[in-house]
VOGU-3710 file (C-alpha; in Angstrom, 3 decimals, decimal comma):
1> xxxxxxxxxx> 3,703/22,525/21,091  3,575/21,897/24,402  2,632/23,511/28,123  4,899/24,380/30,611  4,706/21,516/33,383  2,501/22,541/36,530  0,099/20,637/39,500  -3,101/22,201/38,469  -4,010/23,072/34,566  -3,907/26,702/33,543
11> xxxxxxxxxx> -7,070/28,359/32,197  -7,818/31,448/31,223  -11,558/32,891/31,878  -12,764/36,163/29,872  -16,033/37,647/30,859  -16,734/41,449/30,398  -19,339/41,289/33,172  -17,453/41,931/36,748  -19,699/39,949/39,279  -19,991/36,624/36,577
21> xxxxxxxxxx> -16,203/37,216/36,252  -15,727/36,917/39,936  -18,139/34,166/40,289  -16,314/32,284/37,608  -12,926/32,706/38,742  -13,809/31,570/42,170  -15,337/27,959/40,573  -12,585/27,535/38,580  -9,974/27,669/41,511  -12,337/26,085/43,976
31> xxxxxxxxxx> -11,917/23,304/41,171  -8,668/22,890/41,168  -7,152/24,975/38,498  -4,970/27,663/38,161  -6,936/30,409/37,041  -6,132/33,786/34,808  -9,125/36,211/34,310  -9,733/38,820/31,972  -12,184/40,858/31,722  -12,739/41,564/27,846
41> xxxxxxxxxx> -12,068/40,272/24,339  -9,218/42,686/24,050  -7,645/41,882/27,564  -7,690/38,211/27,160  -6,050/38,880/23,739  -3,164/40,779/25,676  -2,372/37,900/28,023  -2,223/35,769/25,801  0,289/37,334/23,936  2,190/37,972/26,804
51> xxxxxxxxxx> 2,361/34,466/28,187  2,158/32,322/25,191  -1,198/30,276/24,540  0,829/27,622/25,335  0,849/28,641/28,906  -3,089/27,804/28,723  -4,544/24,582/28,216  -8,264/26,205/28,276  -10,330/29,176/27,635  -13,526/29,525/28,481
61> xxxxxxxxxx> -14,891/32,906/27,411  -18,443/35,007/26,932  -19,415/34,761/23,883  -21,216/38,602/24,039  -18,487/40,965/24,800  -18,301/45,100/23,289  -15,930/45,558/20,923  -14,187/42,109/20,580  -16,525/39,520/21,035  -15,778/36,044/21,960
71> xxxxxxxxxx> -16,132/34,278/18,702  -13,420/37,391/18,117  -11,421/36,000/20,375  -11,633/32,516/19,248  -10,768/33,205/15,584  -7,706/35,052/17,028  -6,791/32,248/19,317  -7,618/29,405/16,589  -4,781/31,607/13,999  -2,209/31,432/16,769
81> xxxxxxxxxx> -2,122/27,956/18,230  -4,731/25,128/16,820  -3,724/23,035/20,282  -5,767/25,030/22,910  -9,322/24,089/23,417  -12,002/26,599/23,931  -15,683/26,534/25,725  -17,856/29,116/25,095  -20,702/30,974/27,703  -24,155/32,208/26,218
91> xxxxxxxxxx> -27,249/33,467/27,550  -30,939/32,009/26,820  -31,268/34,473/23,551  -27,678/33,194/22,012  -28,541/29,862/21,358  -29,313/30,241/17,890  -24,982/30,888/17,891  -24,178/27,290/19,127  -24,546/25,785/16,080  -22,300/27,863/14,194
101> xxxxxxxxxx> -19,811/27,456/17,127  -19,539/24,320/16,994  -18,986/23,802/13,667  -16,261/26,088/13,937  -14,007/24,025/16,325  -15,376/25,272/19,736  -15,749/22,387/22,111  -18,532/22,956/24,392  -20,811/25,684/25,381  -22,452/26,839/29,016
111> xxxxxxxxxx> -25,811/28,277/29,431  -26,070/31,267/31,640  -26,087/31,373/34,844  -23,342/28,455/35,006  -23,940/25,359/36,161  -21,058/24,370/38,581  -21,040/20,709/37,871  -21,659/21,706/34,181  -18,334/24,402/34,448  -16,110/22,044/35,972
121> xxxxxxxxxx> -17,343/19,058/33,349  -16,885/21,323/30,659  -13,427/22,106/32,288  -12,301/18,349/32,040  -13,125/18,020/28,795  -11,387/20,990/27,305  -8,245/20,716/29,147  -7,983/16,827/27,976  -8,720/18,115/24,584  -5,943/20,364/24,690
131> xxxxxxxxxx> -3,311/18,147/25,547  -4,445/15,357/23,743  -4,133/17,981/20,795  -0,669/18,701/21,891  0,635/15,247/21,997  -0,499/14,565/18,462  1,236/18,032/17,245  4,632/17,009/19,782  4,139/13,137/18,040  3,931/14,646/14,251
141> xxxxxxxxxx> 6,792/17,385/14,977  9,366/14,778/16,030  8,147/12,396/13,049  8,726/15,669/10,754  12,804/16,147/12,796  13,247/12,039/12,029  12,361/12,243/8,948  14,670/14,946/8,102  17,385/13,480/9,545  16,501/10,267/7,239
151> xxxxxxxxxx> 16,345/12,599/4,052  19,759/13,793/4,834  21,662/10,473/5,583  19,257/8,654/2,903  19,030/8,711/-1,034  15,236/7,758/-0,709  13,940/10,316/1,736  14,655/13,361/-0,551  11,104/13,428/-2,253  8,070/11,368/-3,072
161> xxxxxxxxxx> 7,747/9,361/-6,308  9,886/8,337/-9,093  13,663/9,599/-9,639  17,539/9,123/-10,765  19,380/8,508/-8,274  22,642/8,020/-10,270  22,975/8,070/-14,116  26,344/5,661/-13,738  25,220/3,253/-13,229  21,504/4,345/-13,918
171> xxxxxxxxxx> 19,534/3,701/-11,547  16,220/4,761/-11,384  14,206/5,027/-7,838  10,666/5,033/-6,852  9,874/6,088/-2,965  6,362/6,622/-1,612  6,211/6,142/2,395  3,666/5,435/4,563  4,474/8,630/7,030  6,687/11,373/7,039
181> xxxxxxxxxx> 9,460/9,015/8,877  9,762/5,157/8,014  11,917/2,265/7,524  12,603/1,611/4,101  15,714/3,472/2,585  18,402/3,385/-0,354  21,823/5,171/-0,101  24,181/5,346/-2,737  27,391/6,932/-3,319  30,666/6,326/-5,269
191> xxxxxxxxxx> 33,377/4,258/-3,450  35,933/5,096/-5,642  36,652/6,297/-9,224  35,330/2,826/-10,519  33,073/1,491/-8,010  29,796/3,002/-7,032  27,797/1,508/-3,800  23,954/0,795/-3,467  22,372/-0,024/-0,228  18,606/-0,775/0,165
201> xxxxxxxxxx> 16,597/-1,747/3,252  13,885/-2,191/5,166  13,334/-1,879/8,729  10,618/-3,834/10,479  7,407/-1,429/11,866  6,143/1,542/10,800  7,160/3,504/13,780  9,935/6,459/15,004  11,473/3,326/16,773  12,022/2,071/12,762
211> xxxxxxxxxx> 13,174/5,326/11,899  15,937/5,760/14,483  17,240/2,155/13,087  17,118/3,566/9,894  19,152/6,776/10,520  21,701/4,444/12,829  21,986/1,644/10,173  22,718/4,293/7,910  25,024/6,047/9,506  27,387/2,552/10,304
221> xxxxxxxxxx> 26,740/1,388/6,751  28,497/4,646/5,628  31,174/4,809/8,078  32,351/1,464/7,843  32,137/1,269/4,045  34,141/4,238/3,714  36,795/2,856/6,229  37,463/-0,106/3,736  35,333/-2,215/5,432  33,905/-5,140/4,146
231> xxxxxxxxxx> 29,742/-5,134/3,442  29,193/-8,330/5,126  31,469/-7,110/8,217  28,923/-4,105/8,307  26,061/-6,506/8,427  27,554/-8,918/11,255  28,575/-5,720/12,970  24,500/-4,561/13,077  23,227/-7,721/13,913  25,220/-8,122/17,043
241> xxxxxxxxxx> 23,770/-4,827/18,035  20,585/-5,704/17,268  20,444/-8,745/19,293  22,781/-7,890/22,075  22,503/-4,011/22,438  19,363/-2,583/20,988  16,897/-5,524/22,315  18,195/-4,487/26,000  15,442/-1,524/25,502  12,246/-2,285/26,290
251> xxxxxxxxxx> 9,451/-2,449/24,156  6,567/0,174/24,225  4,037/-2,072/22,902  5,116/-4,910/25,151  5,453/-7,436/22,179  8,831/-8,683/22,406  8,621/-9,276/18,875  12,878/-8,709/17,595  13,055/-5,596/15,700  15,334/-6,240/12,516
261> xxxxxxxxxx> 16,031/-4,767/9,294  16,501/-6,791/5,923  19,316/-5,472/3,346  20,553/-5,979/-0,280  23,802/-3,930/-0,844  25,843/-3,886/-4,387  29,067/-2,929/-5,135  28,700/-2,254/-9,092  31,728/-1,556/-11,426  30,563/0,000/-14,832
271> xxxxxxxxxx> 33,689/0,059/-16,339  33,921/-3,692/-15,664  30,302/-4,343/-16,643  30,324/-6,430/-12,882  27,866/-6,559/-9,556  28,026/-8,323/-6,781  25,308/-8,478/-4,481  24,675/-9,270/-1,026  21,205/-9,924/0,126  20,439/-10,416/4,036
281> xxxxxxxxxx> 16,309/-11,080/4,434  15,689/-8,623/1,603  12,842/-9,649/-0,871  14,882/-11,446/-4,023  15,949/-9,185/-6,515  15,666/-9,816/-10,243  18,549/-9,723/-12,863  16,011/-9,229/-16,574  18,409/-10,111/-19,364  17,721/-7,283/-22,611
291> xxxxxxxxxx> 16,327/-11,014/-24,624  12,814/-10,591/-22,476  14,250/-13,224/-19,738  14,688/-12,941/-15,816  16,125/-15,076/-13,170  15,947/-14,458/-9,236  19,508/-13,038/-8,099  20,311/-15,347/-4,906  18,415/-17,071/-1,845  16,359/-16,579/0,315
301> xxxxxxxxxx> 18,142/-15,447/3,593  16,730/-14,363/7,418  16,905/-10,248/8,081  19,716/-9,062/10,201  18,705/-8,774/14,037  17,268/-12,096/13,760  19,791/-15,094/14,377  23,576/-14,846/16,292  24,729/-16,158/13,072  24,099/-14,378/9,972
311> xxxxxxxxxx> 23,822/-16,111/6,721  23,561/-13,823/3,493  23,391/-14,650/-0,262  26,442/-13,850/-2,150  25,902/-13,318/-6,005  28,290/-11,918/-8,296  27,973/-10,966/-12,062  30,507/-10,532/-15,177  30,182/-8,938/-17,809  26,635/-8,077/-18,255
321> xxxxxxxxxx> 24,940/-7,054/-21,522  23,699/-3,934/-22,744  19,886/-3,789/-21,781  20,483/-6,195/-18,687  18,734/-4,971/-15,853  18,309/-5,643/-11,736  15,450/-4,933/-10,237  14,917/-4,493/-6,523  11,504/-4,117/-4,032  10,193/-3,620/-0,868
331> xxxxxxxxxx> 7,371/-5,751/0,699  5,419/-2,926/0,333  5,377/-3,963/-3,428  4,721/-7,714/-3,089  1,736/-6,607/-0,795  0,556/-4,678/-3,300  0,571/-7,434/-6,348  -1,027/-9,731/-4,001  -3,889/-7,175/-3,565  -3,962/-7,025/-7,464
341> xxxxxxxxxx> -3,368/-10,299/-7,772  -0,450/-9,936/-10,304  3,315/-10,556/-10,572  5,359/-7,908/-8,011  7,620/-8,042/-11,438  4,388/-6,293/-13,041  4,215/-3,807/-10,602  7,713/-2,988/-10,646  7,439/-2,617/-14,684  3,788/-0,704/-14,430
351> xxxxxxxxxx> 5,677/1,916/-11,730  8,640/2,554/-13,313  7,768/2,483/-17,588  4,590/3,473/-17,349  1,832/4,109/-17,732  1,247/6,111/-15,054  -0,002/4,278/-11,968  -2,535/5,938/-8,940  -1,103/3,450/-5,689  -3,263/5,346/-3,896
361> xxxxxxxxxx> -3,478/4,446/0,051  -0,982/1,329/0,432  -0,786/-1,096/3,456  3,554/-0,499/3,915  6,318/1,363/2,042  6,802/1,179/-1,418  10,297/1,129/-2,483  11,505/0,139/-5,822  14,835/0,325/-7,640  16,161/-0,561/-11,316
371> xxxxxxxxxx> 19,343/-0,504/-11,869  21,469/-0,438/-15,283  24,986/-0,495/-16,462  23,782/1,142/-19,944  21,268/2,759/-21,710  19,023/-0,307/-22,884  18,834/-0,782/-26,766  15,216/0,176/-28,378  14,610/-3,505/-28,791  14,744/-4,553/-25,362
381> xxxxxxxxxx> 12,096/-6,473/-23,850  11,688/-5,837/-20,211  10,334/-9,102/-18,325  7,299/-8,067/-16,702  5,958/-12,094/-15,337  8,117/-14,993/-15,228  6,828/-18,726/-13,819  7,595/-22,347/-13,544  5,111/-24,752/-13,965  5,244/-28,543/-13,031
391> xxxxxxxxxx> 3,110/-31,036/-15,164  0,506/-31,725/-12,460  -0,383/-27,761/-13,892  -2,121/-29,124/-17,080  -5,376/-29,684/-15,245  -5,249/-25,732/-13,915  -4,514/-24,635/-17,454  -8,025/-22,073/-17,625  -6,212/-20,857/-14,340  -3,092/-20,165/-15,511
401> xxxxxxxxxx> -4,032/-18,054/-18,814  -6,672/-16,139/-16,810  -3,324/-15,337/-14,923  -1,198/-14,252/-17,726  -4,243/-12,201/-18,799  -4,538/-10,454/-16,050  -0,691/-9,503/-15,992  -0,536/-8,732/-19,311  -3,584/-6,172/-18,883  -2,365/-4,835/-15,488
411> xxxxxxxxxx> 0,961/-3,759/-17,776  -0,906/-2,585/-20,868  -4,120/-1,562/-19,657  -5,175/-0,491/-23,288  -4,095/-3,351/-25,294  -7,350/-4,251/-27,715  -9,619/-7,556/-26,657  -8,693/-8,508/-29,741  -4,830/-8,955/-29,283  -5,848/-10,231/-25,466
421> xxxxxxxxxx> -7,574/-13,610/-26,900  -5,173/-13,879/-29,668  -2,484/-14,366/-26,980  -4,573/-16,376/-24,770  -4,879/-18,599/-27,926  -1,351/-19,213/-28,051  0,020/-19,128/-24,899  -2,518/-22,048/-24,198  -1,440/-24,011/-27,133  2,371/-23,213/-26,504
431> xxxxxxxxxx> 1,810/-24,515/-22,434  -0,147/-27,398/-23,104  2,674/-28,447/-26,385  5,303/-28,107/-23,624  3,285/-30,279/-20,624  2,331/-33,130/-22,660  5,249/-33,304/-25,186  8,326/-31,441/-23,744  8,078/-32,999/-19,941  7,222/-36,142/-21,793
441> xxxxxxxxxx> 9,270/-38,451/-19,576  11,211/-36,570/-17,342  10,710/-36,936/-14,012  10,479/-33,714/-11,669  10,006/-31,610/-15,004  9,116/-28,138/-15,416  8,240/-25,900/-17,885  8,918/-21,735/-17,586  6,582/-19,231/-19,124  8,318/-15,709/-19,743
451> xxxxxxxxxx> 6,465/-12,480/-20,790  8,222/-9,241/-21,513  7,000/-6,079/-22,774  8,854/-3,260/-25,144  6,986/0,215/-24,815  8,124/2,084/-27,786  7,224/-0,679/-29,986  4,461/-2,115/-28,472  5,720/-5,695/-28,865  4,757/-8,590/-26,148
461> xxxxxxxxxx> 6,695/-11,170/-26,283  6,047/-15,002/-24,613  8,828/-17,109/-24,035  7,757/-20,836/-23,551  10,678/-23,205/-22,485  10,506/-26,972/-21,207  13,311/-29,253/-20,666  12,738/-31,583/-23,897  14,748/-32,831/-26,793  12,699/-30,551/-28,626
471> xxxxxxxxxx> 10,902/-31,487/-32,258  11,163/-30,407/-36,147  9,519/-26,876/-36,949  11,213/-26,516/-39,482  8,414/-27,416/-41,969  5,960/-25,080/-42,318  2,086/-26,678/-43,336  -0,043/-25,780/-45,854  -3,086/-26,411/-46,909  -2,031/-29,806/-49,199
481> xxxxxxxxxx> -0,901/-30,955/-46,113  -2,617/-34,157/-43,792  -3,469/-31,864/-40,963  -2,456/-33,163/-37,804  -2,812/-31,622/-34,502  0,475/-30,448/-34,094  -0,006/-28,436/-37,976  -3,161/-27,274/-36,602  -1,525/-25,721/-34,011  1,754/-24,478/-35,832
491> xxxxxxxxxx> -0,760/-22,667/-38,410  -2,628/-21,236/-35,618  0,536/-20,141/-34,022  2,241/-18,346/-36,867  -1,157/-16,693/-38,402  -1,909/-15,132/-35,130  1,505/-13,746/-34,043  3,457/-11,379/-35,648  6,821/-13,340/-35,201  7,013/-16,749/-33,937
501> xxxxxxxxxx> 10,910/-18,423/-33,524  12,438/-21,295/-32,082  15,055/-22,348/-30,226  16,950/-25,946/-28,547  15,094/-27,547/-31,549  11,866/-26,401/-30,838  12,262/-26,623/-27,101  11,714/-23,589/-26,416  9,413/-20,754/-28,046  9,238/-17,217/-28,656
511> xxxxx> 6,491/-15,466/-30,137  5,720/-11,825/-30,854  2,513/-9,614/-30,694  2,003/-6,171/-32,239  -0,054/-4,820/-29,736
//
């Protein structure tokens, strides 16, 4: 809401008292402002419904008035515009009423008789109240018209929280923005009877400025896809105008700091079991395999709107298997595992399989995407924390399991203290086998530690891989046996998981907990 443009503010002064009114009037003007009188409640009331309390940007009013006092009139004013800031005149036996003024929203109050340097100080204050008021309410109304322009031309801006966005492919979203109008988006629409098109970004800032490159981005994205046009000629098409056309406009802030937008689009066949993905600055997606695994999908790459020359990552996938999933975040997630100090891989899992997780206030956008070809079978492991470790990590090993452990609790915040050191038991044992025997001589190696959670059967599983030959578990120890250290920690293995495999000869591990 705004007022209509004029040299001197409008006010509007309401005293029931003739002489006082006249007095008042004549300050007011003498001050410099245009000045309306009225000379009760009920008369105020009337031109203010004739000329809009927008026409106003003060009212300073008697608070004793017959019939329709000014605390009446307040009230009445405060239900029809929450902008326009009021003062409020009382005489030497009223002042037990200030403090219930005030607390109701009125600015300032004037002892009687005025004080002119006190009237015209009061004056100041309201009217800069007022239109600071109105800025804020102008400011969150065209937030409110962006953002509905984003949730028409975006898939994300349609609600808060967790939803399907397609169920083929399935592909589950997650959405909770900063403001009412941001950067981050997904669109997604069918191309054609047997390809269906995903497209998620992130705009730099926080801003409306973010929010217009959005709703533009959005709008060429969809235009030139449906026009044939190849993704990557829509992203060397937005990067020109981001560093030839849009940085023409001046900054606000006076940063110079490049705006840009990073961008991971998919063109996904079902039919074909295929994706191909094409990943400009975005944060690197993950493709988790239905045998508890994941692997990064691509390199890292700069956001559009940053260099003439634009370099993506080009991945493509064949024939994926049932239960194989992609994930896809924000930075508003990876800031948010940092602050919990866990995998952005756990967060993704926590947000979108549960249990139920309070974000509460969050430093950017989250945005979060999994997408599936097929329903996952019920004995699909979803990869929740996945690392590589180089040999020179034996001396951090109290560290590292401290960091599975937290991980594995952030996931399943109930599992029993019980099942937590039982895993810490052998995920130590498991490491330390594959440092000291399975990197045994090979230069640069590295060992990868995989954990993956099932939900409806409550089964963790840790995956423990190192480049080795591998060595001979096939004989089981008992208690006739010389016990070495390597039987010790076999029997301590199998006793305290509930399966325990091997695979590459022993190179690498899997082993099961009923949690």
């Amino acid at each position: 809401m705004s007022s209509p443009k004029t040299s001197m503010p409008r006010i509007l002064v309401v005293d029931d008292d003739e002489m006082t009114l006249k007095l008042m009037g004549t300050l007011c003007k003498r001050g410099g402002y245009d000045t309306t009188v009225a000379e009760s409640g009920f008369a105020a009331q009337a031109i203010l419904q004739e000329k809009g309390t927008a026409y106003f940007e003060a009212l300073i009013t008697d608070y004793r008035m017959p019939g329709f006092s000014g605390m009446d009139l307040y009230l009445w004013v405060k239900e029809q515009d929450t902008t326009l800031g009021t003062a409020m005149v009382t005489a030497e036996g009223e002042k037990k009423l200030v403090a219930n003024s005030m607390r109701v929203g009125i600015l300032d109050f004037l002892d009687k008789p005025v004080n002119v340097q006190e009237l015209y100080t009061a004056l100041a204050a309201t009217v800069n109240e007022t239109r600071a008021r109105r800025k804020v309410m102008q400011m969150q109304t065209s937030v409110f018209h962006v953002g509905e322009l984003q949730n028409q031309m975006s898939s994300s801006g349609a609600g808060r929280g967790t939803k399907t966005l397609s169920s083929s492919p399935m592909i589950l979203m997650h959405y909770q923005p900063m403001h009412e109008a941001g950067g981050d988006f997904v669109n997604s629409f069918p191309l054609d009877d047997e390809t269906h098109f995903l497209l998620v970004a992130d705009v730099s800032g926080h801003d409306l400025k973010a929010a217009f490159i959005s709703a533009y981005f959005q709008g060429i994205v969809r235009g030139m896809i449906e026009a044939k046009k190849p993704v990557l000629d829509v992203f060397e098409f937005f990067n020109k105008y981001l560093i030839y056309d849009w940085a023409k406009i001046p900054s606000e802030s006076g940063d110079n700091i490049p705006d840009s937008l990073c961008a991971c689009a998919l063109e996904i066949q079902p039919g074909s079991k295929s994706v191909t993905v094409l990943n400009s600055g975005f944060p690197t997606p993950y493709h988790l395999t239905a045998d508890g695994l994941s692997r990064p999908v691509g390199t890292g790459s700069s956001p559009i709107g940053w260099f003439d020359e634009l370099c993506p990552s080009y991945s493509e996938f064949v024939e994926i298997s049932n239960g194989d999933q992609f994930y896809f975040w924000s930075d508003g997630v990876e800031d948010y595992a940092d602050q919990k100090a866990v995998s952005p891989l756990a967060v993704a899992h926590r947000i979108l399989n549960g249990p139920e997780l309070e974000l509460g206030k969050t430093t950017d956008d989250i945005l979060l995407l999994r997408l599936s070809l097929s329903e996952p079978p019920p004995d699909t492991n979803t990869c929740f924390f996945r690392e590589r470790l180089g040999t020179r990590s034996l001396a951090d090993i109290n560290i590292l399991q401290e960091r599975w452990q937290r991980n594995l609790s952030f996931v399943v915040p109930d599992c029993p203290d019980e099942k937590l050191y039982d895993f810490t038991l052998v995920s130590r044992e498991l490491v330390l086998n594959a440092l000291k025997h399975g990197c045994k001589g090979i230069p640069d190696a590295s060992v990868f530690v995989t954990l993956s959670w099932n939900a409806p059967t409550r089964t963790l599983r840790l995956i423990v891989e190192d480049p080795g030959p591998g060595f001979d578990v096939k004989h089981t120890p008992n208690s006739g046996d010389s016990i070495v250290e390597e039987h010790c920690g076999l029997l301590l293995i199998r006793k305290l998981t509930t399966r325990f495999v091997t695979e590459r000869n022993g190179a690498t591990a899997i082993a099961d907990f009923q949690v």
